[in-house]
C-alpha positions as a printed NumPy array, in Angstrom:
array([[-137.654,  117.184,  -37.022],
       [-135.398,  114.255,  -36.9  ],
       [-132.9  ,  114.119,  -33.537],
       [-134.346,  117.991,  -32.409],
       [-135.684,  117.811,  -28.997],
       [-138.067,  120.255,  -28.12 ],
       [-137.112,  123.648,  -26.804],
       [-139.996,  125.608,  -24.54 ],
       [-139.306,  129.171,  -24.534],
       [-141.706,  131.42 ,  -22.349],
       [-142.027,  134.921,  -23.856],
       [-142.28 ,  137.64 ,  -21.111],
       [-146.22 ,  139.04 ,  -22.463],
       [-146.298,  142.817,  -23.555],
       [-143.22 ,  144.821,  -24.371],
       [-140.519,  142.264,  -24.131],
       [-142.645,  139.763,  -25.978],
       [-142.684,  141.489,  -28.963],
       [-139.143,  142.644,  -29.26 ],
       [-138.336,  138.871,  -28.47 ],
       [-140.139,  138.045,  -31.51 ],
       [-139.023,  140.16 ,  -33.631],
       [-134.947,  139.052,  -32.908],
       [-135.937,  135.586,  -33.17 ],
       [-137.76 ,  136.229,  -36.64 ],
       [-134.651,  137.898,  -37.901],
       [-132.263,  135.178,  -36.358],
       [-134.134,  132.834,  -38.848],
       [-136.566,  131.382,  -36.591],
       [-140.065,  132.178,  -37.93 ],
       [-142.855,  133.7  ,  -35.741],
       [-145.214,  134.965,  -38.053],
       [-147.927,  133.388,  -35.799],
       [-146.793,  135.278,  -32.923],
       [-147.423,  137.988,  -34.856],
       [-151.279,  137.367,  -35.521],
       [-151.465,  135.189,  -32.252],
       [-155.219,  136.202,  -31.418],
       [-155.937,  134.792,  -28.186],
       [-153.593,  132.076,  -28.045],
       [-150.708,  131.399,  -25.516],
       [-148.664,  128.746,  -27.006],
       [-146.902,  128.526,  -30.695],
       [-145.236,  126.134,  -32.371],
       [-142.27 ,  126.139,  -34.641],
       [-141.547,  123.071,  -36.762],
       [-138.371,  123.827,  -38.393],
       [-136.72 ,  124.471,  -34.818],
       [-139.33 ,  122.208,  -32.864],
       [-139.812,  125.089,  -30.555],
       [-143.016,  125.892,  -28.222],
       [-143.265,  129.352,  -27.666],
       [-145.511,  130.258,  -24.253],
       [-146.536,  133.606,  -23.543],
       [-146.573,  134.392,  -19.664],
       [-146.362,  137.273,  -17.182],
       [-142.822,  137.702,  -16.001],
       [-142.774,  136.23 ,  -12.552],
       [-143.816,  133.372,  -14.657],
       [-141.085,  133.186,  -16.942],
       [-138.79 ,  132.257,  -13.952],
       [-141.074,  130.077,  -12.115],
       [-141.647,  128.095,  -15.275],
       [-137.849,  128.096,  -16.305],
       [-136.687,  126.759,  -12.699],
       [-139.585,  123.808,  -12.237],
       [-138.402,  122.985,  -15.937],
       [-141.601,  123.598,  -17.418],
       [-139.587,  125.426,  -19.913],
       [-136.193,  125.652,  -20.883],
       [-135.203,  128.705,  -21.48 ],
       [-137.469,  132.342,  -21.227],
       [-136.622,  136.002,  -21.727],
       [-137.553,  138.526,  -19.365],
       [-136.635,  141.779,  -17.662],
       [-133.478,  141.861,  -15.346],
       [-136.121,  143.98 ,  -13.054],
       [-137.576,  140.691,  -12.776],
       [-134.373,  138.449,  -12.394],
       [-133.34 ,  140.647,   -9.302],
       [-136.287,  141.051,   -7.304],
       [-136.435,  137.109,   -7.183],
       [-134.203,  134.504,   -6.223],
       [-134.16 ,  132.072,   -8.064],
       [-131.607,  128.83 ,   -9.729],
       [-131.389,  129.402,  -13.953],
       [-128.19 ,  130.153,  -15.758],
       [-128.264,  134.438,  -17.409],
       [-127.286,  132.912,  -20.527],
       [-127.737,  136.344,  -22.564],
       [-128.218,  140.484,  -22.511],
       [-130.426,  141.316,  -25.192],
       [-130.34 ,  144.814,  -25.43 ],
       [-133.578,  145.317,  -25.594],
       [-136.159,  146.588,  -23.168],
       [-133.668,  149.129,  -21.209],
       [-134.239,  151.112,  -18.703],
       [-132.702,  151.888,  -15.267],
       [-134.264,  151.084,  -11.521],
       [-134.354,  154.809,   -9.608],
       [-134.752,  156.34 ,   -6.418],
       [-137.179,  159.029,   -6.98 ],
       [-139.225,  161.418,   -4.617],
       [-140.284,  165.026,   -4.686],
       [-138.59 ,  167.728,   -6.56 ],
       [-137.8  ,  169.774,   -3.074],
       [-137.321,  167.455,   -1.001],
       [-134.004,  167.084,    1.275],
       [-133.949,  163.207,    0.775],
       [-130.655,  162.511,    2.18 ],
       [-130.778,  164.788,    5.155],
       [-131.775,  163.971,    8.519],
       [-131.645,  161.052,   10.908],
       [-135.163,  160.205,   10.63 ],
       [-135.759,  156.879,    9.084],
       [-137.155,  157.089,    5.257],
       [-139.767,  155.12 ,    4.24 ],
       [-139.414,  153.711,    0.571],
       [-142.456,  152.767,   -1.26 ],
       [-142.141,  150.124,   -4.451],
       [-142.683,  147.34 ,   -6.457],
       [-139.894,  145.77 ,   -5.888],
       [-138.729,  145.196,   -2.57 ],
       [-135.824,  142.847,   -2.182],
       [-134.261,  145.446,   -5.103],
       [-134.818,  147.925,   -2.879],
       [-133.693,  146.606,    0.428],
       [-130.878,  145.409,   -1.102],
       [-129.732,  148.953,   -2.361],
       [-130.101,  150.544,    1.033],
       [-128.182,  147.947,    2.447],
       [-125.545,  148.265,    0.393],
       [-125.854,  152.144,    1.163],
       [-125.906,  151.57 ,    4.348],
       [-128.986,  153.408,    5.191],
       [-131.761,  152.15 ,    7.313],
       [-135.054,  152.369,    5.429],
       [-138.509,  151.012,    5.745],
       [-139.922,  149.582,    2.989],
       [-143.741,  149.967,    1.887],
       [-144.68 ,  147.392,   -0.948],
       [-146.932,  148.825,   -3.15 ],
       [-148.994,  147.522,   -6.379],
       [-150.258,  150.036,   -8.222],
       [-148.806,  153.818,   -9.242],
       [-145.995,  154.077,   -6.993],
       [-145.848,  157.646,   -7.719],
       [-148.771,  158.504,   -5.613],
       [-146.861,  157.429,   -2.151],
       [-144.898,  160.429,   -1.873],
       [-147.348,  162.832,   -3.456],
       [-149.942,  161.089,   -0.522],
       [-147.179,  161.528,    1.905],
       [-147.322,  157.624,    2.344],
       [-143.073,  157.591,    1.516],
       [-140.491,  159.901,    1.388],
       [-139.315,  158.724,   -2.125],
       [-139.797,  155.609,   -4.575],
       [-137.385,  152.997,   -5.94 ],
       [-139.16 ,  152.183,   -9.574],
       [-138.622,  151.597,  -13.385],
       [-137.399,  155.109,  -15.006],
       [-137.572,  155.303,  -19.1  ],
       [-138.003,  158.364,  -20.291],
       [-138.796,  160.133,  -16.525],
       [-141.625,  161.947,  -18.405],
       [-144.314,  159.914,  -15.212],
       [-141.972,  161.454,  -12.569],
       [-142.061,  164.839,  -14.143],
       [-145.641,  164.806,  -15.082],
       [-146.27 ,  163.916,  -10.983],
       [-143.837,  166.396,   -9.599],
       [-140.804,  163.958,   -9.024],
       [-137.174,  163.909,   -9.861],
       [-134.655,  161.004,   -9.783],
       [-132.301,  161.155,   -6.782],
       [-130.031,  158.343,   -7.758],
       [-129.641,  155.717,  -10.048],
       [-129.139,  151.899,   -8.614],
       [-128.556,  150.022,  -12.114],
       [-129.767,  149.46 ,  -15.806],
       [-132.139,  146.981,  -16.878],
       [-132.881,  144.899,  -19.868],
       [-134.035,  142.004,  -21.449],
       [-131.886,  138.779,  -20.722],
       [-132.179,  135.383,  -21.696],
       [-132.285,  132.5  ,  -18.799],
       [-132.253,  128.742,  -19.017],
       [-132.945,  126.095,  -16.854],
       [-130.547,  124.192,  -15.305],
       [-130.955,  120.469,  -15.938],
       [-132.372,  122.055,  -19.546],
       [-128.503,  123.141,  -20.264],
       [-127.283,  119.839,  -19.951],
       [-129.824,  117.473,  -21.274],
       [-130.271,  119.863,  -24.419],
       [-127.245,  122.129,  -24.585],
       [-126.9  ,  121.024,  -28.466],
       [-130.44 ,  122.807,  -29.236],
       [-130.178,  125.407,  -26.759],
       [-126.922,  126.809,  -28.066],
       [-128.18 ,  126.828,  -31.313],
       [-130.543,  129.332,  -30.395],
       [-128.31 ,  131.798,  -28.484],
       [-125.95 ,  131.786,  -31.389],
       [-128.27 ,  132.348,  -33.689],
       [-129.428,  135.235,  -31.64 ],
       [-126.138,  136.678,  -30.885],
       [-125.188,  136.559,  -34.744],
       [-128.516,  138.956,  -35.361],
       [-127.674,  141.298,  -32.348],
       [-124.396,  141.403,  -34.313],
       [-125.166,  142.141,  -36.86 ],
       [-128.102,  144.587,  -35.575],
       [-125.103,  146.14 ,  -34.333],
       [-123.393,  146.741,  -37.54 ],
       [-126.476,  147.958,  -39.16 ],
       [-126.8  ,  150.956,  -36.447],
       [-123.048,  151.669,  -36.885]])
């Protein structure tokens, strides 16, 4: 591809991966290996000169700031548990959900002076809420199904992904508040923007055209 420098996108693996494809397939960019990717991590498209790299999301952003890659789409979850330097370049609508305080169905959450303890993934997201609340909490990070700390009597309540609330219900819980919504967003690296911002905004209009138009089509 004559005067195209090469873009490296990293795909966020799993959910977001495939919805990614799928928008850049109908934007014009094609990705039918993606779509029959086997094993592989890494796809190339020649009409675009574009790498694609499939990684875990933490991933995406530590790639996109060392300028491994120049741009990546993954989950704002993701975006505001870690600090990081990138430019939010793009919603994409995809992917949403909502982070949640959640606990047990009977329980008086908010009453009391007794300090709470929080259990969840995501711990700067959920410091930063109770802050903001102004309501001293302890914080428990926890790996695995954060839904068992309050059930185990580990935590008082959970701060957590929430999409359809059918795991809460199924384990006894109910939302107590909602802190924001979530979705997919596009980020690009800084230096990346300026030493490619011909190629690069290429891509996000061609992606914004087809959420457009995606748009119109639901309408």
């Amino acid at each position: 591809m004559v005067n195209r420098k090469t873009i490296k996108i990293a795909l966020t693996k799993g959910r977001i991966e495939k919805c990614a494809v799928d928008i850049f397939h109908k934007s014009g960019i094609d990705c039918s290996d993606l779509m029959n990717k086997g094993r592989k991590l890494i796809f190339h498209n020649d009409k675009f000169n574009i790498d694609f790299v499939l990684v875990k999301a933490p991933d995406v952003l530590t790639y996109v700031e060392h300028g491994v890659v120049d741009m990546g789409i993954v989950g704002k979850d993701t975006l505001l548990e870690q600090n990081r330097n990138f430019y939010e370049v793009l919603d994409l609508k995809f992917g949403k959900c909502k982070f949640a305080v959640a606990g047990p169905k009977n329980s008086n959450f908010y009453e009391g002076y007794n300090r709470k303890k929080i259990a969840t993934k995501y711990p700067n997201v959920a410091r930063n809420y109770f802050r903001k609340m102004g309501q001293d909490v302890e914080i428990i990070k926890i790996e695995g199904s954060v839904e068992l700390a309050p059930i185990l009597g580990l935590a008082d309540a959970i701060v957590d992904i929430v999409e359809t609330g059918n795991t809460l219900k199924e384990n006894g819980l109910v939302v107590y508040e909602d802190i924001c919504n979530i979705s997919a967003r596009l980020v690009v690296n800084i230096a990346s923007m300026k030493m490619k911002k011909k190629e690069i905004e290429e891509i996000v209009e061609l992606l914004q055209t087809e959420m457009k138009l995606g748009e119109l089509v639901l309408e």
